[in-house]
C-alpha positions as CSV (number, residue, x, y, z in Angstrom):
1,X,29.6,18.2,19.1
2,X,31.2,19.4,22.1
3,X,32.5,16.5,24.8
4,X,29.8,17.5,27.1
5,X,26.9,17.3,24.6
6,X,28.3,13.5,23.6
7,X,28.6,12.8,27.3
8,X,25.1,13.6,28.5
9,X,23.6,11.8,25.1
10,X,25.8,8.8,26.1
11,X,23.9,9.0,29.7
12,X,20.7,9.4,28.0
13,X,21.1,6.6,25.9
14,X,22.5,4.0,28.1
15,X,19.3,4.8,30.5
16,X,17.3,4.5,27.7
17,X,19.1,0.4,26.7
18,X,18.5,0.3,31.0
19,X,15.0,0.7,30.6
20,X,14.5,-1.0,27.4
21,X,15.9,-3.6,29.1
22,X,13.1,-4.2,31.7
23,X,10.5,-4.6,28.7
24,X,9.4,-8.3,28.6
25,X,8.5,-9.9,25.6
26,X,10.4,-9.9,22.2
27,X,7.8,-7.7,20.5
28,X,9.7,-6.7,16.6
29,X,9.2,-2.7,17.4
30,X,10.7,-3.4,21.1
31,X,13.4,-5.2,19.3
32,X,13.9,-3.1,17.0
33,X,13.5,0.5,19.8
34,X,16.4,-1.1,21.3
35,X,18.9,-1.9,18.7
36,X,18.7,1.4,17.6
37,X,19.5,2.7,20.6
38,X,22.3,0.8,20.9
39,X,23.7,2.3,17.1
40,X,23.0,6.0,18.3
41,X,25.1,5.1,21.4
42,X,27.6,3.4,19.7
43,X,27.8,6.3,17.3
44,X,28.3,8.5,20.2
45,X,31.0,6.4,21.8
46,X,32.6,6.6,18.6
47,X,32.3,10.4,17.9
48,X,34.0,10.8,21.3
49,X,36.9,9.7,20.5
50,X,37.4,10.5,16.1
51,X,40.2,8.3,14.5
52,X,40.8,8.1,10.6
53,X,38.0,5.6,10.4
54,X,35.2,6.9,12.4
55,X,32.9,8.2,9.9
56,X,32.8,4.5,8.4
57,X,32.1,3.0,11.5
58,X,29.2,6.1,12.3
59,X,27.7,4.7,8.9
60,X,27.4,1.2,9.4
61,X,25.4,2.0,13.3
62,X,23.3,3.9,10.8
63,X,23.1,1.2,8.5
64,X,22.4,-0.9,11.1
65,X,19.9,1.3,12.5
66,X,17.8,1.5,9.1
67,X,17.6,-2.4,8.9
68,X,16.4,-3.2,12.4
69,X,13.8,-0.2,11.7
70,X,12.3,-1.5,8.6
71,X,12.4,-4.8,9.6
72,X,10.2,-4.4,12.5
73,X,8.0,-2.0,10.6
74,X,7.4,-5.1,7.7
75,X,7.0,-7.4,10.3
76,X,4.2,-5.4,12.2
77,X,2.7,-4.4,9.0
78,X,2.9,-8.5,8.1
79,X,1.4,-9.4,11.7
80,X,-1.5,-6.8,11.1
81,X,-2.9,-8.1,7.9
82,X,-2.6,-11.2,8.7
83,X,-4.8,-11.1,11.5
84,X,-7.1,-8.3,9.5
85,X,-7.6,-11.2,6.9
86,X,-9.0,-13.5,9.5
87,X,-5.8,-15.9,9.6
88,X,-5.2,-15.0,12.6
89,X,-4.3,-19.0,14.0
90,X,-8.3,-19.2,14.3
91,X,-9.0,-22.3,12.4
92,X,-12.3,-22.1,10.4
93,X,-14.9,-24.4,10.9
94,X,-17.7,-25.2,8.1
């Protein structure tokens, strides 16, 4: 990747934490959006400047990446039959 290509990504990205940013709540997918934005651009930041160790340190944003992704997807799955088995916090009344 050429210097420019990592610089305008870099810009994209940090917009991208800017904006993620102004979301209110702590929704798991919004939580989850964002801390993978923040691996991809600490990726970047890395791949800018390549020392012995930068591929292992690439790896472990992805790493990282991967397990704030599947966690948010199992905990929307988990919210969404919950409430699709009527549990919803509704208590049930005879």
């Amino acid at each position: 990747m050429t210097d420019t290509l990592l610089t305008e990504t870099e810009k994209l990205l940090r917009t991208a934490c800017e904006k993620l940013a102004l979301v209110s709540g702590d929704q798991p997918l919004t939580a989850a959006t964002t801390r993978l934005v923040e691996c991809a651009l600490e990726a970047v930041t890395l791949l800018k400047e390549p020392e012995p160790g930068t591929a292992l340190e690439v790896m472990s944003c992805a790493r990282a990446a991967v397990t704030a992704a599947t966690y948010a997807v199992r905990e929307v799955d988990g919210r969404e039959r919950y409430e699709r088995s009527g549990r919803s916090g509704r208590r049930q009344h005879p």
